[in-house]
Jmol script that loads the backbone (N, CA, C; Angstrom):
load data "model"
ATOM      1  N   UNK A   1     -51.293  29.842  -5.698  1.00  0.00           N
ATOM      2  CA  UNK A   1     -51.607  31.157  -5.181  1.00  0.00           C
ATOM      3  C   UNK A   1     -50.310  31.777  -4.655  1.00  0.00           C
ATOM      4  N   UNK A   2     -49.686  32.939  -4.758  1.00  0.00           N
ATOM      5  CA  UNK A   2     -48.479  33.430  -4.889  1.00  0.00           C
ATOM      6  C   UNK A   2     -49.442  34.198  -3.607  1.00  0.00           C
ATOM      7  N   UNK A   3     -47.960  35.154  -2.916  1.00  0.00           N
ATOM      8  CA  UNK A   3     -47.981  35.836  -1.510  1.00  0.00           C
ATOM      9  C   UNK A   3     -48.727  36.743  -2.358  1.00  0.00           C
ATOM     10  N   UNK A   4     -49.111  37.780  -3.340  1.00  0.00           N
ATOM     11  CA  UNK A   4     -49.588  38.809  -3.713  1.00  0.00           C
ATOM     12  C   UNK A   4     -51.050  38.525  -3.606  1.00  0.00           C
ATOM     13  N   UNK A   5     -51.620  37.330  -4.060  1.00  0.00           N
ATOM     14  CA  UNK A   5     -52.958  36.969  -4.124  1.00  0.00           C
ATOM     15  C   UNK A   5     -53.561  36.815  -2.412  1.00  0.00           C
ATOM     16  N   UNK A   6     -52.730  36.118  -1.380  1.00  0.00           N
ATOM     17  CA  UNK A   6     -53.250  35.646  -0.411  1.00  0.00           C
ATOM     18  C   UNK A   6     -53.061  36.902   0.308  1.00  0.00           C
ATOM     19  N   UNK A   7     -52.702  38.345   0.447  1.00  0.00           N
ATOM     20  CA  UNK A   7     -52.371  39.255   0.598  1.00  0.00           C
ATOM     21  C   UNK A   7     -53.436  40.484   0.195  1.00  0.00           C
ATOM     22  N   UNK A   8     -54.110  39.867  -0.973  1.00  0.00           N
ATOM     23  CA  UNK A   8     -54.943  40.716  -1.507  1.00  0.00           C
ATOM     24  C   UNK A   8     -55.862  42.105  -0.604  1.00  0.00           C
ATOM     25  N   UNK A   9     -56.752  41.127   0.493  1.00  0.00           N
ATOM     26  CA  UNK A   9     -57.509  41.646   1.179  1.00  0.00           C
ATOM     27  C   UNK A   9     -56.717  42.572   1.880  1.00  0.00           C
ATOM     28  N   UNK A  10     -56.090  42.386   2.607  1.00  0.00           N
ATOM     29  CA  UNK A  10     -55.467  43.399   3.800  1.00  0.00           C
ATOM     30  C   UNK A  10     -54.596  44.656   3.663  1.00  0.00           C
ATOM     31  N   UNK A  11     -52.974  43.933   2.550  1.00  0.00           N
ATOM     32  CA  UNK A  11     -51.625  45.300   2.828  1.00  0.00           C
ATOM     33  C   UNK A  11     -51.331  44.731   1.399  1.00  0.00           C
ATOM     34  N   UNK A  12     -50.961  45.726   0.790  1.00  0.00           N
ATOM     35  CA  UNK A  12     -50.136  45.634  -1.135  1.00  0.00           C
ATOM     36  C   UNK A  12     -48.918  44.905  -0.068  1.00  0.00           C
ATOM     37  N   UNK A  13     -47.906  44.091  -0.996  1.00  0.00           N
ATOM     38  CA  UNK A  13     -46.607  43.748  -0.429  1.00  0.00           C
ATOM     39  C   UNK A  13     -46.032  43.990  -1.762  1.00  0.00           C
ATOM     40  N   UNK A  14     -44.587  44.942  -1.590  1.00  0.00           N
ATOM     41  CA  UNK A  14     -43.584  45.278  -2.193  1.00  0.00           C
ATOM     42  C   UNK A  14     -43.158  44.006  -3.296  1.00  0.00           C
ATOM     43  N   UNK A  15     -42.916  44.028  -4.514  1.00  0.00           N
ATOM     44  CA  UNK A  15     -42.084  43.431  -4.828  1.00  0.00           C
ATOM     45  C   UNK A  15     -40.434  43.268  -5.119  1.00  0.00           C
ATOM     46  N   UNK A  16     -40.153  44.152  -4.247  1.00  0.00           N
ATOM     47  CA  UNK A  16     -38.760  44.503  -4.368  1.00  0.00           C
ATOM     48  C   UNK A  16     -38.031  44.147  -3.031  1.00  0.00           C
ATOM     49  N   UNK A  17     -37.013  43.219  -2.810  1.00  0.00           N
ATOM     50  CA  UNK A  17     -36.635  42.998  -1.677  1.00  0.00           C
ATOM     51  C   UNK A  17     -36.193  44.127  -0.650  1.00  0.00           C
ATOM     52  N   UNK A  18     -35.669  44.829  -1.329  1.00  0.00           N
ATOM     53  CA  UNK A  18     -35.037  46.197  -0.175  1.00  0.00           C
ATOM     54  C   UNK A  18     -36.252  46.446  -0.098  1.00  0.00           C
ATOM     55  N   UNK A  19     -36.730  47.123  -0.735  1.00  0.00           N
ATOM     56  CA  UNK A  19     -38.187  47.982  -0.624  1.00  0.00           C
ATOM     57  C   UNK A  19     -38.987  47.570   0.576  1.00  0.00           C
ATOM     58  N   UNK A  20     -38.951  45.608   0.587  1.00  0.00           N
ATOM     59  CA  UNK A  20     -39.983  44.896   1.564  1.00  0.00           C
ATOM     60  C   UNK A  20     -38.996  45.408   3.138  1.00  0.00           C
ATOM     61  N   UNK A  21     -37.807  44.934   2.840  1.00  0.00           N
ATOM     62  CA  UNK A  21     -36.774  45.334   4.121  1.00  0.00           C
ATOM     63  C   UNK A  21     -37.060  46.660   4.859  1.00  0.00           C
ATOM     64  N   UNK A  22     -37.104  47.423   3.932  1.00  0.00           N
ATOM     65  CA  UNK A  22     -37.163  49.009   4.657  1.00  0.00           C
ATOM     66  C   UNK A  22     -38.684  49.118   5.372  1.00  0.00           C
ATOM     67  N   UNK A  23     -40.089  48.435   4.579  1.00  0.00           N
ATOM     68  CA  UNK A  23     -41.259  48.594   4.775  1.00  0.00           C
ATOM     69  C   UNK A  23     -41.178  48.056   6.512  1.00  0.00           C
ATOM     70  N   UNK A  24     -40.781  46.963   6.511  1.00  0.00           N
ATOM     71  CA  UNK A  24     -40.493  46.438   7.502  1.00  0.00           C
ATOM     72  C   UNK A  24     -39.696  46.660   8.650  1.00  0.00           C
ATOM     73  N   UNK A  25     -38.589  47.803   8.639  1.00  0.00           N
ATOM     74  CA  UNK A  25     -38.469  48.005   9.382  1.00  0.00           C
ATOM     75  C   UNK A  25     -38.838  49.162   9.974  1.00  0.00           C
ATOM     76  N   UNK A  26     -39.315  50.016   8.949  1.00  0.00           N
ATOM     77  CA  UNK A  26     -40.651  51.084   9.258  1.00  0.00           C
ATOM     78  C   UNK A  26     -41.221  50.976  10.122  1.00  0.00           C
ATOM     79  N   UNK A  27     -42.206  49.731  10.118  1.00  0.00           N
ATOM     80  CA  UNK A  27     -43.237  49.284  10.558  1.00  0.00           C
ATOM     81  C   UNK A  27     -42.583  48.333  12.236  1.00  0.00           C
ATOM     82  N   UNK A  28     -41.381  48.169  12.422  1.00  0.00           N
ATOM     83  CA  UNK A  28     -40.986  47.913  13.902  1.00  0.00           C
ATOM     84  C   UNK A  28     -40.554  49.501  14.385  1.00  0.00           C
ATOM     85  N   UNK A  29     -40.138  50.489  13.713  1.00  0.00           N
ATOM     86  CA  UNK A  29     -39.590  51.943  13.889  1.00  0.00           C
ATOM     87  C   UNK A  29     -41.104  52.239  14.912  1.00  0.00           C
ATOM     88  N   UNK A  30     -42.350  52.314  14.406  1.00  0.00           N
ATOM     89  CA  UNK A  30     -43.444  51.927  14.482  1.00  0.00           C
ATOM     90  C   UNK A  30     -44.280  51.838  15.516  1.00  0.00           C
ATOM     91  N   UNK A  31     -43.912  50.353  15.773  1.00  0.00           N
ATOM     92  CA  UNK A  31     -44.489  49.894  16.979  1.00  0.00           C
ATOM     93  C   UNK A  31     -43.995  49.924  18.031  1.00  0.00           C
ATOM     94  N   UNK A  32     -41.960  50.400  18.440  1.00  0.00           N
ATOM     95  CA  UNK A  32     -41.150  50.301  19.098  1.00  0.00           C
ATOM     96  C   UNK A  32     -41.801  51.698  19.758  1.00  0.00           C
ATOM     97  N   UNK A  33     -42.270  52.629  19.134  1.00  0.00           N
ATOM     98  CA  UNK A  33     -42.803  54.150  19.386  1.00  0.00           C
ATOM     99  C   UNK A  33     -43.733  53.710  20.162  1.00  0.00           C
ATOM    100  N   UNK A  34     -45.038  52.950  19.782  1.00  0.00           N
ATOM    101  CA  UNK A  34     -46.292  52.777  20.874  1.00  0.00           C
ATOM    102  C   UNK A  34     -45.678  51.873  22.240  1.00  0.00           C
ATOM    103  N   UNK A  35     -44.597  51.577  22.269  1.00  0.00           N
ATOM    104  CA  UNK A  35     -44.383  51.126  23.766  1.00  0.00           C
ATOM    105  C   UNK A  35     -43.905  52.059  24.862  1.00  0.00           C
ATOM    106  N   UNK A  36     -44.138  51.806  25.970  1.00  0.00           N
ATOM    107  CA  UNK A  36     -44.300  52.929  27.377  1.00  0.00           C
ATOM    108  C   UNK A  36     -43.324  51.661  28.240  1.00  0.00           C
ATOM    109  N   UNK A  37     -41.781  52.924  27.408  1.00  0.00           N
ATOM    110  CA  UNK A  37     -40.583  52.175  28.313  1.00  0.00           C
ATOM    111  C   UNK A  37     -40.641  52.331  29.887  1.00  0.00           C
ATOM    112  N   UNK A  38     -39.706  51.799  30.692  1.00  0.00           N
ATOM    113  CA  UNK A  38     -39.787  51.529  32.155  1.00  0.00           C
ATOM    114  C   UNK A  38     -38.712  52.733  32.420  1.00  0.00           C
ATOM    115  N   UNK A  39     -39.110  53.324  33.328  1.00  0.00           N
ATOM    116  CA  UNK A  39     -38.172  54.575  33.911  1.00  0.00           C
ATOM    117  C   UNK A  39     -37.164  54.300  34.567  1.00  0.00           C
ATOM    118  N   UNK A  40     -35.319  55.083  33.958  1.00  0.00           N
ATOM    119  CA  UNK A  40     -34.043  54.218  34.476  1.00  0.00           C
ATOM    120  C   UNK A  40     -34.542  54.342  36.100  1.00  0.00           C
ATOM    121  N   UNK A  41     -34.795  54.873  36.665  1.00  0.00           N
ATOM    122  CA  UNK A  41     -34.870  54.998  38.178  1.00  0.00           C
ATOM    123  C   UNK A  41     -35.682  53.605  38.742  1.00  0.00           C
ATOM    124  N   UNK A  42     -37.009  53.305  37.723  1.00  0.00           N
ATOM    125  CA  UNK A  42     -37.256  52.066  38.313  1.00  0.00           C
ATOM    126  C   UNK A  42     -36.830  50.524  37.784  1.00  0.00           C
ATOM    127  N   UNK A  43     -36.433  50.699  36.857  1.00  0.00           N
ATOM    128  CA  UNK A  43     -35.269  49.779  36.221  1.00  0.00           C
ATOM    129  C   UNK A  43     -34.572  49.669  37.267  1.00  0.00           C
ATOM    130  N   UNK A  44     -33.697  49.804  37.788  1.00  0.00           N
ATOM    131  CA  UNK A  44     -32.578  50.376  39.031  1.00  0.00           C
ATOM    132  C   UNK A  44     -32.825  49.727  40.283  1.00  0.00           C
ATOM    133  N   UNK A  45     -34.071  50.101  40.905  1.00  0.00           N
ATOM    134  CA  UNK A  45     -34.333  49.668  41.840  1.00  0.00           C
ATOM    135  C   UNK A  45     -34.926  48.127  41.335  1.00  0.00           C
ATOM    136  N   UNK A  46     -36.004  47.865  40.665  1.00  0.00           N
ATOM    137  CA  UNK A  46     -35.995  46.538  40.295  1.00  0.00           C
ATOM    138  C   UNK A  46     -34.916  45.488  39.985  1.00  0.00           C
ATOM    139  N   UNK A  47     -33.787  45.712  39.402  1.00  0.00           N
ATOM    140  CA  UNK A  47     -32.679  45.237  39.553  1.00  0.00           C
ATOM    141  C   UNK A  47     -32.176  44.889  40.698  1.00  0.00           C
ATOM    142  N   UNK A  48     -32.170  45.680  41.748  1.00  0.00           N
ATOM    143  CA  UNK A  48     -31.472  45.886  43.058  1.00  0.00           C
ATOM    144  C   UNK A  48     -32.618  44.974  43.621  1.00  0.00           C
ATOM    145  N   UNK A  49     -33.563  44.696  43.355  1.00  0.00           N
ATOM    146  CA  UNK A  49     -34.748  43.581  44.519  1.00  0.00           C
ATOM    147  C   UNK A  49     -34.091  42.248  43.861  1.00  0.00           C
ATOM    148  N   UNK A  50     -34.323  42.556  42.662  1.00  0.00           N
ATOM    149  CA  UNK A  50     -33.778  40.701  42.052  1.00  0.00           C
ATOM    150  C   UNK A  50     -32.107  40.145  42.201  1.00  0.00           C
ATOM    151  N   UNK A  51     -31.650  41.117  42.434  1.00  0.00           N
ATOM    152  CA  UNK A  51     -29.900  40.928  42.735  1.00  0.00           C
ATOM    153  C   UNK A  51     -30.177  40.390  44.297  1.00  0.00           C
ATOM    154  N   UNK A  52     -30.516  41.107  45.081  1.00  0.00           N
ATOM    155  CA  UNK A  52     -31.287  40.959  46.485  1.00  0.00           C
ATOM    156  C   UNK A  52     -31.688  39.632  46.687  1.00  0.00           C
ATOM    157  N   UNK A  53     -32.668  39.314  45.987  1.00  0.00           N
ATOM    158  CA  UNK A  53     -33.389  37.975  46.148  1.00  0.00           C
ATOM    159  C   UNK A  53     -32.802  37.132  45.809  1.00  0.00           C
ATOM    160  N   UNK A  54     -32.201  36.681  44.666  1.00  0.00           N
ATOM    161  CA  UNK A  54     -30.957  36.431  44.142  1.00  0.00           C
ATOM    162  C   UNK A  54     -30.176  35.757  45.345  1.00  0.00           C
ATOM    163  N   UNK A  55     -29.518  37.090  46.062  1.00  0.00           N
ATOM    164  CA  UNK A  55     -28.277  36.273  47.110  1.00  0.00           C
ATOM    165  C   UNK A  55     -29.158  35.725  48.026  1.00  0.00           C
ATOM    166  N   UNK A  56     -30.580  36.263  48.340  1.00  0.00           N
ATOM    167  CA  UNK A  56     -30.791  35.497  49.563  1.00  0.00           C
ATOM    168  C   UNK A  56     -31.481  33.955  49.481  1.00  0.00           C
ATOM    169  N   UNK A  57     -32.042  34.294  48.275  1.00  0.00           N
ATOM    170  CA  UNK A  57     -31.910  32.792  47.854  1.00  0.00           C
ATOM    171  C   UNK A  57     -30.145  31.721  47.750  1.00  0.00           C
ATOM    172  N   UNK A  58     -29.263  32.104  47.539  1.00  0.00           N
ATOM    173  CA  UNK A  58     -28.232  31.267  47.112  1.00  0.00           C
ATOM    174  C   UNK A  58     -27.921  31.140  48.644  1.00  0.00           C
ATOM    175  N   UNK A  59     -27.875  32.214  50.085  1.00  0.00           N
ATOM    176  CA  UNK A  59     -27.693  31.828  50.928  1.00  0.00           C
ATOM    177  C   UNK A  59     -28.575  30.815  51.731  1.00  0.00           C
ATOM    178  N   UNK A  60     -29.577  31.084  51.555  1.00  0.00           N
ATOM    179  CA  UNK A  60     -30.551  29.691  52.049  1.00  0.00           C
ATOM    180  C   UNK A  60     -30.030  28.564  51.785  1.00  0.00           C
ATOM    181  N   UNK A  61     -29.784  28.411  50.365  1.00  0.00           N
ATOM    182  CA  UNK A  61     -29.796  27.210  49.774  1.00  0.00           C
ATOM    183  C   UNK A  61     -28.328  26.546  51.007  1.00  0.00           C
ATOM    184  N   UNK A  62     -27.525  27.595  50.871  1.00  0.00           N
ATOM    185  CA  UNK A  62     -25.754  27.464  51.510  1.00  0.00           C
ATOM    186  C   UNK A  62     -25.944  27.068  52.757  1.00  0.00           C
ATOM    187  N   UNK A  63     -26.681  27.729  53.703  1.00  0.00           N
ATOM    188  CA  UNK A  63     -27.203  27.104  54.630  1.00  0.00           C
ATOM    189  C   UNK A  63     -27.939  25.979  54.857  1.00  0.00           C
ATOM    190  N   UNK A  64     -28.990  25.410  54.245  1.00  0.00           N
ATOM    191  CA  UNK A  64     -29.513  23.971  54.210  1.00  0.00           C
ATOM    192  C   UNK A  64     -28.639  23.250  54.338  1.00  0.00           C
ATOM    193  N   UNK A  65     -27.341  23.315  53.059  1.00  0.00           N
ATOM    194  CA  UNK A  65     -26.686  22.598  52.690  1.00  0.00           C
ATOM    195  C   UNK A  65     -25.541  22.207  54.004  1.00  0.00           C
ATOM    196  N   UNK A  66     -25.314  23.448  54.542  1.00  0.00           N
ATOM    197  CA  UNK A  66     -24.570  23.162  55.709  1.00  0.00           C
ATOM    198  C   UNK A  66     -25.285  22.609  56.768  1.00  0.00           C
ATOM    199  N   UNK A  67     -26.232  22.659  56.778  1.00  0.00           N
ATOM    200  CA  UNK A  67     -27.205  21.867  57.874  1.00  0.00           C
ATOM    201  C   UNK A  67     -27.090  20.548  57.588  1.00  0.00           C
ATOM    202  N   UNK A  68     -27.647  20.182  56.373  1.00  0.00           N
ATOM    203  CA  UNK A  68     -28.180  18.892  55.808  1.00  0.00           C
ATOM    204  C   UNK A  68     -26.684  18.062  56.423  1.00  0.00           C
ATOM    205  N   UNK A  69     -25.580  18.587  55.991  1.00  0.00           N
ATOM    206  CA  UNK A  69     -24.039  18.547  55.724  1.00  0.00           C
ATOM    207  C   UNK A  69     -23.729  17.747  57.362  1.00  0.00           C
ATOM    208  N   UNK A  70     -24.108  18.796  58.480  1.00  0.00           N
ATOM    209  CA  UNK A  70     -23.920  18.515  59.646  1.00  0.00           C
ATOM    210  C   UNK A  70     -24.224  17.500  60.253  1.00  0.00           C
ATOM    211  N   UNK A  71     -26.045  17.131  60.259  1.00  0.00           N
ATOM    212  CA  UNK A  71     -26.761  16.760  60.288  1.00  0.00           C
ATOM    213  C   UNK A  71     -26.417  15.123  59.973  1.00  0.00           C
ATOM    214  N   UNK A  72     -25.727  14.735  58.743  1.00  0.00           N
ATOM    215  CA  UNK A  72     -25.624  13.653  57.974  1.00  0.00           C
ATOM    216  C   UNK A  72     -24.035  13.060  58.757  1.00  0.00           C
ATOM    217  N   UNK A  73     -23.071  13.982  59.034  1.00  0.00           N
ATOM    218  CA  UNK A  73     -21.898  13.876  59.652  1.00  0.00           C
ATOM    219  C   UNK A  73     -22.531  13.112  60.877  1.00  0.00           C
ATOM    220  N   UNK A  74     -23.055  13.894  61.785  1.00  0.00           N
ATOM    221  CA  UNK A  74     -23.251  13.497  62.903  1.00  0.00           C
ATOM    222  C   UNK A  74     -23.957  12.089  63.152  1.00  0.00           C
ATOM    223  N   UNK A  75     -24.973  11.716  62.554  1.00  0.00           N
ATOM    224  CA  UNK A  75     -25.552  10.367  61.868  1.00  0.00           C
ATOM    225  C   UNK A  75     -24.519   9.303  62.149  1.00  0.00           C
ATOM    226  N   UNK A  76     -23.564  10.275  60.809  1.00  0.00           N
ATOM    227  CA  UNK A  76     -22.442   8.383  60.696  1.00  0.00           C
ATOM    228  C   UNK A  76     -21.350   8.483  61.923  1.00  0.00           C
ATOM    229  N   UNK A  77     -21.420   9.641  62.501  1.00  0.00           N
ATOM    230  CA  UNK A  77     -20.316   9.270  63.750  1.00  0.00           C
ATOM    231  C   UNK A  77     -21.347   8.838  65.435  1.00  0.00           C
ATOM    232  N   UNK A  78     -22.491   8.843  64.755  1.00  0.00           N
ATOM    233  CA  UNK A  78     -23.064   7.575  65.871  1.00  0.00           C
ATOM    234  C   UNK A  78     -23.363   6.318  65.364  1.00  0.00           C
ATOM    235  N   UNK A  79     -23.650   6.426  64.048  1.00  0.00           N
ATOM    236  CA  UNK A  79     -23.297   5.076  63.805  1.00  0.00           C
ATOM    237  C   UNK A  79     -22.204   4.252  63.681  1.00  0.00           C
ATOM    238  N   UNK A  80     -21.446   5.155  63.361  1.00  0.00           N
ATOM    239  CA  UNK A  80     -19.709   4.133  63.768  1.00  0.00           C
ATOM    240  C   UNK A  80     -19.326   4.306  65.238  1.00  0.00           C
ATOM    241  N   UNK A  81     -19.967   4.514  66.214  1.00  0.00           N
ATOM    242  CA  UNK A  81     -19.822   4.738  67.722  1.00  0.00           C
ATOM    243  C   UNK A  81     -20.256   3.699  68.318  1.00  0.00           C
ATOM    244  N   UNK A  82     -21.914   3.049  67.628  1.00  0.00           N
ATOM    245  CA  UNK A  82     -22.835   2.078  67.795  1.00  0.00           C
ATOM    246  C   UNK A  82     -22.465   0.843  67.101  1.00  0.00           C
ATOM    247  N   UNK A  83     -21.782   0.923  65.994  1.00  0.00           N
ATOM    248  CA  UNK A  83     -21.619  -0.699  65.331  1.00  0.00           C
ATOM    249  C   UNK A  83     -19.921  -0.605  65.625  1.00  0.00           C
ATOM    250  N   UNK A  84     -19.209   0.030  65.803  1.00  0.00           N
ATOM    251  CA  UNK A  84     -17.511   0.217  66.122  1.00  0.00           C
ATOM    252  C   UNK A  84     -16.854   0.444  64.962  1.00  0.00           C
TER     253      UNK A  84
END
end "model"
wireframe off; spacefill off
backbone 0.3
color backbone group
């Protein structure tokens, strides 16, 4: 069964390679039209929350780390205080 037969029911398909190329990109020309792009203004600001969240996440993390950091220091300088 060749693509023309299993094809039958639904869309003719081109037999010509350009021909199929162009059909095809027709048909994304198409569907790119039925989408309901995002407005630059809120593009913009959405950017600006995730850049946002972004650093304040990486500073948390920077901070733990300096905690954890401290935290672990202080540990081994009572334990080398306690065993000598």
């Amino acid at each position: 069964m060749n693509l023309t037969q299993k094809t039958a029911g639904t869309a003719r398909v081109p037999s010509h390679p350009i021909k199929r190329a162009y059909e095809y990109f027709e048909e994304i020309k198409t569907e790119f039209s039925k989408i309901q792009w995002t407005e630059g203004g809120e593009v913009l600001t959405l950017a600006k929350v995730v850049v946002a969240a972004t650093f304040l996440f990486g500073l948390s993390i920077y901070v733990a780390d300096v905690v954890i950091h401290r935290v672990l220091m202080s540990l081994d300088a009572i334990f080398k205080w306690v065993v000598g």
